[in-house]
N, C-alpha and C positions, 0 to 999 in steps of 0.2 A: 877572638875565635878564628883567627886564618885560618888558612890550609892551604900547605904547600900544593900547586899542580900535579907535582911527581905522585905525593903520598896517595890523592883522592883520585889520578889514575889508577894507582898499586891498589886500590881500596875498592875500586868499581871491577877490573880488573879479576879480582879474588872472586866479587860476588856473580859476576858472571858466570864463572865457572859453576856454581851452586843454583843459578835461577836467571830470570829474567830482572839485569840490576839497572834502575834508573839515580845518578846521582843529582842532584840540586842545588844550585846556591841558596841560602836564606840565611838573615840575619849574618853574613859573616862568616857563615859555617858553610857546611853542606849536607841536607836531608837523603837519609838514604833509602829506596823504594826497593825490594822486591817483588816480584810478579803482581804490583801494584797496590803491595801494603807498602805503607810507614811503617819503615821497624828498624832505623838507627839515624844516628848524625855522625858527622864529623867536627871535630873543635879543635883546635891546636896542633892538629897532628896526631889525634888520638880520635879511636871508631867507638863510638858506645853504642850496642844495641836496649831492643826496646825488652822490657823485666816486667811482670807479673808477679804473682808469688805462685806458680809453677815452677817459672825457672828460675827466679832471683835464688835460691839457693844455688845453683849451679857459680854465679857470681860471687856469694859470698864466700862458697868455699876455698876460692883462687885469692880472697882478699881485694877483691876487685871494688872501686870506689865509684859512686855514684856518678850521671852528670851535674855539674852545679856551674851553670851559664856564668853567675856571677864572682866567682871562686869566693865565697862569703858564705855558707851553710846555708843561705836563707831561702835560695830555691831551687832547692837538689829536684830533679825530674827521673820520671821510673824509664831513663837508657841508663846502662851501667857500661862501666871501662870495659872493651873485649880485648881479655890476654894475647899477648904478640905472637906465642905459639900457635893460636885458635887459627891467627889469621892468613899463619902462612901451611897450615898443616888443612888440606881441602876436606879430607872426611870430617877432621872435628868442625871443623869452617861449617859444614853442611847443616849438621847438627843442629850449631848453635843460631844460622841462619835462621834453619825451619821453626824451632822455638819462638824467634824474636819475631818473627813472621806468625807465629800463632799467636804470641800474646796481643799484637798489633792487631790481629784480627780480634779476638777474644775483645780488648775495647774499643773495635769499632761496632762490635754485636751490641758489646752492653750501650753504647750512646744511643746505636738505636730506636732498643728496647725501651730506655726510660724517653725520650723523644717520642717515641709513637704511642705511648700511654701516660696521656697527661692527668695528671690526677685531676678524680673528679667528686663536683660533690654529691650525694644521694638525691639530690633532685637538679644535677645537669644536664639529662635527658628529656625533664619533663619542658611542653613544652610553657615559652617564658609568657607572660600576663603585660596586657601593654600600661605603659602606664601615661595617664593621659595630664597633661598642664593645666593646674590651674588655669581658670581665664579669669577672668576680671569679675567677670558678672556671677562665677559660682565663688567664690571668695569675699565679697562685698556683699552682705548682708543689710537686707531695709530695712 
């Protein structure tokens, strides 16, 4: 998962123009922030932003291919390939920014959602009954 200096320059670079861009090392790669979402990585020298199914059509229709950390099918992740035109072209750049930055938003709403409403059971409110130990003397019978 490297990434040349140059490319992840050329890559924070673009996003600045579009927003407030933080780049990151992690695992090898580099995690890429806008105005404080997550909403792409870097891998090889190639930018994947972050997909929902809002915009993953937008990806599929360029023929754009998943990320897949492992290049083995077995854990493709919702960033997809962003086209090399996207990246040099700033309007469509903007676009596809403000999407990957909605979707990135969109799951950080829903974690918090199920996070802050832990399922519960019809009597997890009431309050609990203590329950008291055996001692010796109520258990042993004369």
């Amino acid at each position: 998962m490297p990434v040349s200096p140059g490319f992840r320059d050329f890559v924070q670079e673009q996003l600045n123009r579009v927003g407030k861009a933080t780049a990151k090392s992690m695992f090898g790669g580099v995690g890429l922030y806008v105005d404080g979402v997550f909403m792409g990585v870097v891998s090889n020298d190639t930018v994947y932003f972050k997909v929902d199914e809002v915009n993953l059509p937008d990806y599929a229709a360029r023929g754009m291919k998943p990320f897949d950390p492992y290049q083995d099918g077995t854990s493709v992740m919702s960033y997809y390939e962003v086209p090399g035109e996207v990246l040099e072209d700033i309007e469509d750049l903007l676009v596809w920014v403000r999407r990957a930055v909605e979707a990135g938003t969109r799951r950080r709403e829903g974690k918090r959602r199920r996070n802050s409403n832990p399922k519960r059971t019809p009597d997890a409110d009431a309050p609990r009954k203590s329950r008291k130990r055996p001692t010796k003397s109520s258990t042993h019978q004369r």
